[in-house]
C-alpha positions in Angstrom: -154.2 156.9 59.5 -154.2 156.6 63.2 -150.9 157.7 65.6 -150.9 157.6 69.6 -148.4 158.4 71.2 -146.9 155.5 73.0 -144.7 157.9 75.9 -147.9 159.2 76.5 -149.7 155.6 77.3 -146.7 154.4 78.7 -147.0 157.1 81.4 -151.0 156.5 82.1 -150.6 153.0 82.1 -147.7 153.3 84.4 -149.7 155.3 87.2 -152.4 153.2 86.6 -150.9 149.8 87.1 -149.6 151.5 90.3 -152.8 152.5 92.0 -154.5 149.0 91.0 -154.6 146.3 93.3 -153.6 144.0 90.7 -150.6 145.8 90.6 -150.6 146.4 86.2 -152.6 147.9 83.3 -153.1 146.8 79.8 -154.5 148.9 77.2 -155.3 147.7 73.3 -153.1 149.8 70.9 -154.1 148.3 67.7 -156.6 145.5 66.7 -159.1 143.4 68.7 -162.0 140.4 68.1 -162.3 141.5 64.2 -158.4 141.6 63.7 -155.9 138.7 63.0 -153.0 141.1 64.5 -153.7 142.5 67.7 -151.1 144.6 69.9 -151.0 145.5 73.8 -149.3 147.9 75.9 -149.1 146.0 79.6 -147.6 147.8 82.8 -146.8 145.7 85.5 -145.1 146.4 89.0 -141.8 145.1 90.3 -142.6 141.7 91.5 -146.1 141.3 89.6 -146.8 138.8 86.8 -148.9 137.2 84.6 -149.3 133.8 85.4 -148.8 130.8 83.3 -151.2 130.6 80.1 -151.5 129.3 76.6 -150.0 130.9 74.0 -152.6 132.7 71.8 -150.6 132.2 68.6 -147.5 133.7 67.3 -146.2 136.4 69.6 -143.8 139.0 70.6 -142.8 141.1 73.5 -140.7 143.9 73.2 -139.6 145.8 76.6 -140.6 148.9 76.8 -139.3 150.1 80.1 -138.1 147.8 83.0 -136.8 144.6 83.4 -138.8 141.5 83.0 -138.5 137.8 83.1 -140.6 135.6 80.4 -140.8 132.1 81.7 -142.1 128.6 79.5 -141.6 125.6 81.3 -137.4 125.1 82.5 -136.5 127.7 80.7 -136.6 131.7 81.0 -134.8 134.7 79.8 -134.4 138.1 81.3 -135.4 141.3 78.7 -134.7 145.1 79.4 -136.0 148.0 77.6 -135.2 147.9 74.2 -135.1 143.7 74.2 -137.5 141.9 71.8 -138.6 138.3 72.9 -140.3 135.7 70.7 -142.7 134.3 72.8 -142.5 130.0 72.0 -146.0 128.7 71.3 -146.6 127.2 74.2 -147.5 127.8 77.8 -145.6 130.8 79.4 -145.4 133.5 82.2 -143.9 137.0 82.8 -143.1 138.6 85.6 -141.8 142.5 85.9 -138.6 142.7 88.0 -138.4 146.2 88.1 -141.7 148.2 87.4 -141.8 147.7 83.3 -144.2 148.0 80.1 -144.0 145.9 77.5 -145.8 145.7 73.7 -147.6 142.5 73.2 -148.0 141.7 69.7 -149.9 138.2 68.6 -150.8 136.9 65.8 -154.0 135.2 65.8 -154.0 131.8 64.5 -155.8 132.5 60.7 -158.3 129.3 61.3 -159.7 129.7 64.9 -160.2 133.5 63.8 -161.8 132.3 61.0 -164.0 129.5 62.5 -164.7 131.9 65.3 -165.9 134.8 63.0 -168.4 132.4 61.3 
């Protein structure tokens, strides 16, 4: 059984997002290339974001600290910590209003992971 502590990440990520010129950090808490379920911590700065993309598959956020905004096309909505968004499975953005970590958690799509294993 494995246990981090996510305080503890939250801080290091934190301080590192704020000495990066990118202005966040991400680090891999669970899963990864041989894993359907896969879940990030991300740090990002006040006024930072990461810009439009595809949806990976299913996915959450929950706000961890902070204030974000998660845009997809006309329509946004604000989290703060302790908010859980459902990402919608198409292109989308977020951007940290107030410095902020949040937990990415997606859900491979079963058949690309599949076809992409082989």
């Amino acid at each position: 059984m494995d246990a981090i502590s996510l305080t503890t990440v939250i801080e290091e990520l934190t301080a590192a997002a704020r000495s990066a010129d990118a202005g966040r950090a991400a680090r891999t808490v669970h899963g990864g290339q041989d894993h359907f379920l896969r879940q990030t911590l991300i740090a990002l700065n006040a006024g930072r974001e990461l810009g439009e993309h595809e949806s990976p598959g299913e996915a959450t956020l929950q706000v961890l600290k902070g204030n974000v905004r998660l845009t997809a096309g006309d329509v946004s909505c604000e989290g703060v910590a302790g908010d859980y968004l459902v990402i919608p499975p198409v292109r989308h953005g977020l951007t940290a209003i107030d410095d902020s970590v949040v937990l990415l958690t997606v859900l491979a799509d079963r058949d690309k992971a599949v076809d992409a294993r082989v």
